[in-house]
C-alpha positions in Angstrom: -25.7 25.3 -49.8 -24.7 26.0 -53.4 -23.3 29.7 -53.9 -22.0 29.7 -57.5 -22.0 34.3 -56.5 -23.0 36.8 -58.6 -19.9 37.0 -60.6 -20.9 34.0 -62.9 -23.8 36.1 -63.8 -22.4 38.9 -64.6 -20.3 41.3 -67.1 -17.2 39.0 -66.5 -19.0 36.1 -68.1 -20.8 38.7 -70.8 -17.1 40.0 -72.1 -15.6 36.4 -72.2 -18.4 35.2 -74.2 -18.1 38.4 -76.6 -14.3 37.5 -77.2 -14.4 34.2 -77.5 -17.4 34.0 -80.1 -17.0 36.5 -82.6 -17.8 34.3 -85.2 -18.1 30.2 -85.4 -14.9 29.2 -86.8 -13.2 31.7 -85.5 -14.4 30.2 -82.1 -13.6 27.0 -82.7 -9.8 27.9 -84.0 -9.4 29.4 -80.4 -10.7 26.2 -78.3 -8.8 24.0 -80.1 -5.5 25.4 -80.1 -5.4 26.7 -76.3 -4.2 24.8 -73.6 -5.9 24.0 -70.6 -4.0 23.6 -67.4 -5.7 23.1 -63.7 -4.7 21.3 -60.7 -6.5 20.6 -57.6 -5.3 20.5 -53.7 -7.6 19.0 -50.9 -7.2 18.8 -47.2 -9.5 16.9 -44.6 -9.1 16.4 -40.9 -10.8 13.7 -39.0 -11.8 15.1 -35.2 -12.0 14.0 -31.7 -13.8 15.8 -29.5 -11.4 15.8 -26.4 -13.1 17.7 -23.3 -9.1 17.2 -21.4 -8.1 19.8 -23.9 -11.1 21.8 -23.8 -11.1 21.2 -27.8 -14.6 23.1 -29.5 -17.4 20.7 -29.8 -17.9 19.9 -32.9 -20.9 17.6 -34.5 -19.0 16.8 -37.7 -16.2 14.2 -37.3 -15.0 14.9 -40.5 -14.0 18.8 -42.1 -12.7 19.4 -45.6 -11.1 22.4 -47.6 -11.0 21.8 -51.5 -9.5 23.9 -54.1 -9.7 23.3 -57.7 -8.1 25.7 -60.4 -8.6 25.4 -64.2 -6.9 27.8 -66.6 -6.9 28.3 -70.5 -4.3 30.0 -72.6 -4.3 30.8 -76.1 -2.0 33.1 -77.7 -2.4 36.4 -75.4 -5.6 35.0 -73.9 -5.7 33.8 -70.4 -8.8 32.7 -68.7 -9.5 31.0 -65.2 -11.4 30.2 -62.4 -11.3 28.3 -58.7 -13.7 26.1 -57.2 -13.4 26.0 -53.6 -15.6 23.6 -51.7 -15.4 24.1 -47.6 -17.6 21.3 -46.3 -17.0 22.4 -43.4 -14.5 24.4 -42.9 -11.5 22.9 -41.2 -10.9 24.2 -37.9 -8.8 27.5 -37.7 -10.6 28.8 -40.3 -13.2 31.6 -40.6 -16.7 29.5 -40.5 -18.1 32.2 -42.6 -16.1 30.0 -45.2 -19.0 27.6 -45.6 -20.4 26.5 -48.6 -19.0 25.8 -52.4 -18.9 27.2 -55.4 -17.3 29.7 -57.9 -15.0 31.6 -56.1 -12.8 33.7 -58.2 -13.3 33.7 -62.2 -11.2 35.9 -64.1 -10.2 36.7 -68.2 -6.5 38.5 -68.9 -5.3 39.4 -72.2 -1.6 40.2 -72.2 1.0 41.5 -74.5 3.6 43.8 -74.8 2.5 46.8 -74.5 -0.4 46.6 -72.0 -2.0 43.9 -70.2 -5.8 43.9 -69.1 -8.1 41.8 -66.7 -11.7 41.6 -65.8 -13.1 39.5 -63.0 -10.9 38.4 -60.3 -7.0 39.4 -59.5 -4.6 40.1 -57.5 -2.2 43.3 -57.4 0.6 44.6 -55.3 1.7 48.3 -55.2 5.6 48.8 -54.3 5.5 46.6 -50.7 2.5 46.8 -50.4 2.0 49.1 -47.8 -1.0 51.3 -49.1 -2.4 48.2 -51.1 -1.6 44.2 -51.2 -4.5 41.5 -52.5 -3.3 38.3 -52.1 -4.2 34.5 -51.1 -2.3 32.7 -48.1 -4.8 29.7 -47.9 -2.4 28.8 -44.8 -3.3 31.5 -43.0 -7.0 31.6 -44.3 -6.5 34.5 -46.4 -7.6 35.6 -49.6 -8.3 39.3 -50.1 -8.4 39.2 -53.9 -10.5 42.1 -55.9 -13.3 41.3 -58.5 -13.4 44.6 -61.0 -11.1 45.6 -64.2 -6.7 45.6 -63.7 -5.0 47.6 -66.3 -1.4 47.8 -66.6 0.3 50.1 -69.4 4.5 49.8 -70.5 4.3 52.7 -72.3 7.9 52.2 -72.9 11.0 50.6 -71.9 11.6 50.7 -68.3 8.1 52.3 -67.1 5.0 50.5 -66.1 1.4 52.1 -65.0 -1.3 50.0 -63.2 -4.7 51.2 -62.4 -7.4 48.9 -60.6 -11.0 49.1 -59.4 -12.9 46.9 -57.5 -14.6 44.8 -54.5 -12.5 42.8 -52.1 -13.5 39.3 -51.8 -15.6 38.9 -48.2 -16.3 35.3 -48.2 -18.7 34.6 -50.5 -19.6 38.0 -50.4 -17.6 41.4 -51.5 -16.8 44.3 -49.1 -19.1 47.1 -48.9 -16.5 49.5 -49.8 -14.8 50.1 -53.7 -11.1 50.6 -54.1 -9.8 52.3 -56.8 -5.5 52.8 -57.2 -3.1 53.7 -59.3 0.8 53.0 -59.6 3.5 53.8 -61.4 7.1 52.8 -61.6 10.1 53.8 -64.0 13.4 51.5 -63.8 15.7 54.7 -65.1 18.0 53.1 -66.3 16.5 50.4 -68.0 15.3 53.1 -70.1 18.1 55.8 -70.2 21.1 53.1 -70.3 20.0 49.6 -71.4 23.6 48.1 -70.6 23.8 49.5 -67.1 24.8 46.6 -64.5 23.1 49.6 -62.1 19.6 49.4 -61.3 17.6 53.2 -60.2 14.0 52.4 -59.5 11.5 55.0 -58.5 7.5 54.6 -58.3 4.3 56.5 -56.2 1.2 55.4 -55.9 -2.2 56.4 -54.8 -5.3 54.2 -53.9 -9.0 55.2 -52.9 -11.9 53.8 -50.9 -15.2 55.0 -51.1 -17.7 53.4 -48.3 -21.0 55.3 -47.1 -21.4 56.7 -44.3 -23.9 55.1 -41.9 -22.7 55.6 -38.5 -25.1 57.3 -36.5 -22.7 59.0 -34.2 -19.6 59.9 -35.9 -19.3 62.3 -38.6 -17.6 59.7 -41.1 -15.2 60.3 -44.6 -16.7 58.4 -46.9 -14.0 58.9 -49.5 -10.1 57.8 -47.3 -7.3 58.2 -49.5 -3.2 57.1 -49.2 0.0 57.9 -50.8 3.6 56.2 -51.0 6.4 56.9 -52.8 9.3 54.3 -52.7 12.5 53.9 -54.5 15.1 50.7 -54.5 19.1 50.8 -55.9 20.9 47.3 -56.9 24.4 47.8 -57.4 26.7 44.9 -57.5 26.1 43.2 -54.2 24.6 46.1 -52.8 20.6 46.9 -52.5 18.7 49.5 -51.2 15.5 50.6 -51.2 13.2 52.7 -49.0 9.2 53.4 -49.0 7.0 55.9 -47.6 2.8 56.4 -47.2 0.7 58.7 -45.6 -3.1 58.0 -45.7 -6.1 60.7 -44.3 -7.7 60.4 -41.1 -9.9 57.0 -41.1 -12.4 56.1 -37.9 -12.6 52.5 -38.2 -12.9 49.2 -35.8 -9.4 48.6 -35.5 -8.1 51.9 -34.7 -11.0 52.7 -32.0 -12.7 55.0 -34.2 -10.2 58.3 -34.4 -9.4 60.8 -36.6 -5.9 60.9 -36.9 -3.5 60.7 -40.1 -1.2 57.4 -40.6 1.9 57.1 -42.0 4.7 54.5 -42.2 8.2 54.5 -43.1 10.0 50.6 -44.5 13.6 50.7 -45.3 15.6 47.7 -46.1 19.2 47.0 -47.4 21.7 44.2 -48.0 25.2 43.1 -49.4 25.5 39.7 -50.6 29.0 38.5 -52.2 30.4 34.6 -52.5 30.1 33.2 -48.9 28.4 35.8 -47.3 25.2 37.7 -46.7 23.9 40.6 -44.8 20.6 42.3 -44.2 19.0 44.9 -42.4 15.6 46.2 -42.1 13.6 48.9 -40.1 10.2 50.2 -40.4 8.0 52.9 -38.4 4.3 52.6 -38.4 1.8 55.0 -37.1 -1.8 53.9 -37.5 -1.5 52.6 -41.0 -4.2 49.9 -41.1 -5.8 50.3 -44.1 -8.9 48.5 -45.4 -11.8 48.4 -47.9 -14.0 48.2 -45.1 -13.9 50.3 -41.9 -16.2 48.0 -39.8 -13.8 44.9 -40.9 -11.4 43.3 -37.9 -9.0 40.4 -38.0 -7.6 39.1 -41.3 -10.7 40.5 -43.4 -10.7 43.0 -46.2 -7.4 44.1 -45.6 -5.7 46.9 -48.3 -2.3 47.6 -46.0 0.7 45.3 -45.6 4.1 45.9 -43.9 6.7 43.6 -44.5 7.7 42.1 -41.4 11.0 42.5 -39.9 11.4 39.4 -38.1 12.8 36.0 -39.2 10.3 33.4 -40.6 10.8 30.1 -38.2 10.2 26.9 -40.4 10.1 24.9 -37.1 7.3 24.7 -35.0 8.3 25.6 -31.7 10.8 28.2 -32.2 7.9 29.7 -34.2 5.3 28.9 -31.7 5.3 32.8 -30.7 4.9 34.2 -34.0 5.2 38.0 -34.0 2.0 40.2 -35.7 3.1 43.7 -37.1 1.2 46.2 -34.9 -0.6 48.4 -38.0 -1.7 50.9 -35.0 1.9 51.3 -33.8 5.1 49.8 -34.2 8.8 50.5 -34.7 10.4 47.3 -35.6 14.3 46.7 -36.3 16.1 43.5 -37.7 19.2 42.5 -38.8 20.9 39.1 -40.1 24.1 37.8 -41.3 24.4 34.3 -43.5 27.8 32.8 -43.8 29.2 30.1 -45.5 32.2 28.7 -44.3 34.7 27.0 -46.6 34.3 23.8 -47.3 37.4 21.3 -46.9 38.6 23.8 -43.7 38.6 22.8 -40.0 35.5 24.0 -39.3 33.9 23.9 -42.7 34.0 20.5 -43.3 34.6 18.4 -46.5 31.3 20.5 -47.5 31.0 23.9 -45.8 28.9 24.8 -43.2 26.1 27.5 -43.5 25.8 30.2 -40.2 23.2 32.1 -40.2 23.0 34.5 -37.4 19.7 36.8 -36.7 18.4 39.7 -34.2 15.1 41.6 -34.2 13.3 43.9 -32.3 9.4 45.4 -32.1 8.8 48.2 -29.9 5.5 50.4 -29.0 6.0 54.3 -31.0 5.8 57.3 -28.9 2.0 58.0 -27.8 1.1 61.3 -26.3 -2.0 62.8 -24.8 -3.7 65.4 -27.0 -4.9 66.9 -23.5 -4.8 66.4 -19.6 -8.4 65.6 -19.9 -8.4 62.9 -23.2 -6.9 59.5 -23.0 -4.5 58.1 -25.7 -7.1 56.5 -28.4 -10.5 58.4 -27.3 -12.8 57.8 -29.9 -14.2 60.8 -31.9 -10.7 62.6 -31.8 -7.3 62.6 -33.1 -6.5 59.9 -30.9 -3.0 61.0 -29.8 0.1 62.9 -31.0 3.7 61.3 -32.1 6.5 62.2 -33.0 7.7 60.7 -36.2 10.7 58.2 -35.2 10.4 58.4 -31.7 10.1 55.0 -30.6 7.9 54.0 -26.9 8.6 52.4 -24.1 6.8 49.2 -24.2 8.9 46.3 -25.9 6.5 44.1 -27.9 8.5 41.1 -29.0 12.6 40.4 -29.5 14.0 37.3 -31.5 18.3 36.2 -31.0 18.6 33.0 -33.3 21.6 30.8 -34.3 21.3 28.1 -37.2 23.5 26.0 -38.7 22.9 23.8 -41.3 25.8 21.2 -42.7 26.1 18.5 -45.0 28.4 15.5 -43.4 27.9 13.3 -46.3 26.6 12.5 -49.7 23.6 11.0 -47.7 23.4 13.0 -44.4 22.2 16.5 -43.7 21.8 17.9 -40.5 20.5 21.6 -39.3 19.8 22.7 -35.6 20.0 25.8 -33.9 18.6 27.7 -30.8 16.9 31.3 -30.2 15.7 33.3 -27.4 12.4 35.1 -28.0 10.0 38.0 -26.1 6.5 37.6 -26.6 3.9 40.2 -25.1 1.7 38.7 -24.9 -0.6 41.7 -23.7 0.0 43.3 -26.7 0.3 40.9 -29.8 -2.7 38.4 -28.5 -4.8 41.0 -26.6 -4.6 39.3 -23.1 -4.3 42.6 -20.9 -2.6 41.5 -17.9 -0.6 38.2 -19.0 3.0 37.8 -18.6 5.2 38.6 -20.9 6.9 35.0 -22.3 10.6 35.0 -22.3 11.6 31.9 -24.2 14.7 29.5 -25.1 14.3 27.4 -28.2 16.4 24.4 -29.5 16.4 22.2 -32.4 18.0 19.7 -34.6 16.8 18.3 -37.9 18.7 14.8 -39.0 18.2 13.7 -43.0 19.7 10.9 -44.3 18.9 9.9 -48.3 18.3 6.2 -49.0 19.3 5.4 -52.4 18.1 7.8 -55.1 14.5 8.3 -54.1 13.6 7.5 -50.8 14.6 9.8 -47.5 14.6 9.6 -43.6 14.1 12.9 -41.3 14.1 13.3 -37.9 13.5 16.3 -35.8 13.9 17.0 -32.1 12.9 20.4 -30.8 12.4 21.8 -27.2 11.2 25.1 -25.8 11.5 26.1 -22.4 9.1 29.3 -20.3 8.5 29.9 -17.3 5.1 31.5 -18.7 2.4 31.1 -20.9 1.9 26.8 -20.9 5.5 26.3 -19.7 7.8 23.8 -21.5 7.1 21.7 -24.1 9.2 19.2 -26.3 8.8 17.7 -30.1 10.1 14.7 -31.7 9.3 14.3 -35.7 9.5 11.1 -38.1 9.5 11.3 -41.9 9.8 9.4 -44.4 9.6 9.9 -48.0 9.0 8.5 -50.8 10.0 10.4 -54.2 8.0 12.6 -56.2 4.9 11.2 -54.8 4.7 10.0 -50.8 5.4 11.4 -48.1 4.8 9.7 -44.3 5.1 11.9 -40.9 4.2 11.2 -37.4 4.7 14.2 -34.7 4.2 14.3 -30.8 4.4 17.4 -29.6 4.8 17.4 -25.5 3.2 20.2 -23.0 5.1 18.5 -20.0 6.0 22.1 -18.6 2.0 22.9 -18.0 1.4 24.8 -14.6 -1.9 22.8 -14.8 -1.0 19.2 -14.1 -4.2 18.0 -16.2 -2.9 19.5 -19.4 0.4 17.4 -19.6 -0.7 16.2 -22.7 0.5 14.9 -26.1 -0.8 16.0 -28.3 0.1 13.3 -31.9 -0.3 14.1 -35.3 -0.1 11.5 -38.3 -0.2 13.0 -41.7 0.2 11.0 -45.2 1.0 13.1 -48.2 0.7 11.9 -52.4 2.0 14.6 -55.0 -0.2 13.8 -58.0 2.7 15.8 -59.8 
């Protein structure tokens, strides 16, 4: 089915024909000296249906996701849109996906002074606690509004944003508008230009409107949330700190009570030649935000809290990914990078890069509002909690050690090893499962053949005594610069409880970079 949405027929495509035909010649000046850029990115997956597995049935052997961007600049002018084609969808994502079309189409005009947009966009307030639209195709997300972006530098140093607008649902837009506002002044950018010191202090306020058509509950139709936030760079040193409250919103995802959210994200770090140190901490207390109350999952989301754990690049030590806990969470994490000398004793002829990491997720402090009332009963506040107090109930820990050194013009090698907690109760929804308590290790060999052709091969193994057990990987790469690239993985479940899912599961994958 063909859904080319209502956007193409609407004031988006109206304004952009107004601007860009004011008169004939006029017209043809600006096609003819813009410049049109696109690109295109497609991925397909040919399935087996493999009932040892228990993989879902499915009656196409072949799934594809296609993306296609084309953008035009002239002057000040920008204009875009993305064709995305889902035929179907691959597996993993959302099969409400389905379909091709238009899917975001968007005209910016830009200057110095003030910037406007019309059609599709994406924005980011402060960290983006109170609001965050972006696209992480990876992860199957693209939250993006379709509505009018303004953003104001009324002078040096200080910048105002105000959006309105539908999320993007699919094919479809949320039933609820958003409407936010943001400002930010770097002080003194605009008190003392020459200052190697950077003060930057910002609020911001955003608003969703949705009706109210619950039968049973008594409904706001009108939820709003406030953050202020403010960041210091000094030298090595940076700081920076933000805060949000929001009003009591029934929805899905937090059972349908009326309580308040807030949330509290503080990060710092020192960086100087050789080393590098960071710390981060954040509070949340029912903070998940959304331009939909009825929405679950990934969709429609407003609120994001950047995470405080580290980022695996490898597949098994980031088999047990940690999800923030919007509802509840107090999260801690802290990491040290060093680089050690090169031409020392333990250094090497290069240097050696350490990098050393611990963090920590833990339930907040729930209590009963009565005797009578469990914690979370919908059609009440829910619960009471102290701001800060942190719960019993651990939710997920991470102790990792990498090192990554160069032994030669040619050859590279990183490996490392972490221990992680993974409740899985809690993070997966599985009431009753085991906690996994896991031990990860990993080496990654490179070796550079000649100027444009490289070798990598990884070896990675992750041992539990819950969950699916053990499991080992072994990759091959080989690639061929700027445009192949050649990989074959066999990732092992030899550790299975189950004797029947020993299995391997393989995974060839060729790569060209039209770039």
């Amino acid at each position: 089915m063909i859904n080319y949405r209502n956007i193409l027929a609407g004031w988006p495509s109206i304004i952009l024909f107004i601007l860009l035909t004011p008169s004939l010649s006029k017209a043809q000046n600006f096609i003819n000296k813009g410049t049109i850029q696109g690109n295109f990115y497609s991925e397909a997956n040919y399935y087996l249906n493999d009932s040892t597995i228990a993989t879902e049935e499915v009656p196409e052997y072949v799934r594809a996701n296609i993306y296609a961007n084309i953008f035009y600049r002239y002057n000040g002018f920008n204009a875009g849109l993305r064709y995305e084609a889902y035929m179907p969808p691959l597996l993993g994502y959302d099969s409400n996906y389905e379909g091709h079309g238009i899917a975001n189409l968007f005209l910016n005009y830009t200057d110095s002074l003030y910037e406007i947009t019309v059609g599709s966009f994406y924005e980011q307030f402060g960290n983006g606690i109170i609001l965050r639209a972006y696209e992480d195709k990876n992860l199957g997300i693209d939250n993006s509004f379709n509505g009018f972006k303004m953003v104001v530098h009324p002078l040096n140093g200080l910048t105002i944003k105000g959006v309105i607008g539908k999320q993007r649902y699919f094919w479809d837009y949320s039933p609820g508008m958003t409407r936010g506002f943001d400002g930010e002044w770097n002080i003194l950018q605009t008190l003392a230009p020459q200052s190697a010191t950077t003060i930057i202090v910002g609020g911001s306020v955003v608003s969703r409107y949705q009706k109210d058509k619950n039968p049973l509950y008594n409904l706001p139709e009108n939820v709003a949330a406030f953050s202020g936030r403010a960041s210091l760079y000094s030298g090595g040193f940076f700081l920076s700190s933000e805060y949000a409250w929001k009003v009591n919103d029934p929805s899905a995802t937090n059972n349908m009570i009326y309580k308040d959210g807030q949330a509290l994200f503080v990060t710092g770090s020192y960086s100087t030649k050789g080393l590098g140190i960071l710390l981060s901490g954040k509070y949340i207390d029912n903070m998940d935000f959304r331009s939909s109350r009825d929405a679950t999952s990934n969709d429609l989301t407003l609120s994001y809290i950047p995470p405080t754990t580290r980022q695996h690049t490898y597949s098994l030590p980031g088999m047990y990914p940690y999800a923030t806990q919007l509802t509840g969470e107090a999260g801690a994490m802290a990491e040290i990078n060093y680089l050690i000398p090169r031409k020392s004793l333990i250094g090497g002829r290069y240097g050696t890069n350490v990098t050393l990491s611990a963090s920590i997720a833990h339930s907040i402090d729930k209590e009963k509002l009565h005797d009578t009332l469990q914690i979370g009963t919908p059609g009440t506040k829910g619960y009471t909690a102290k701001f800060g107090k942190i719960g019993d109930e651990k939710y997920f820990h991470d102790l990792s050690l990498e090192v990554n050194r160069k032994i030669s013009q040619k050859l590279k090698i990183v490996a490392g090893v972490a221990h992680q907690f993974y409740n899985l109760a809690i993070i997966e929804g599985h009431p009753g499962e085991e906690s996994v308590k896991a031990f990860v290790a990993f080496a990654d060999f490179s070796y550079r053949i000649g100027n444009n052709q490289n070798i990598r091969i990884e070896a990675q193994h992750l041992n539990t005594k819950q969950d699916k057990g053990n499991w080992a990987m072994l990759l091959a790469e080989y690639t061929v610069a700027p445009n192949w690239s050649f990989s074959v993985t066999d990732q092992y479940n030899y550790g299975n409880s189950d004797k029947e899912y020993r299995i391997h599961y393989y995974s060839l994958n060729l790569g060209y970079n039209l770039g």
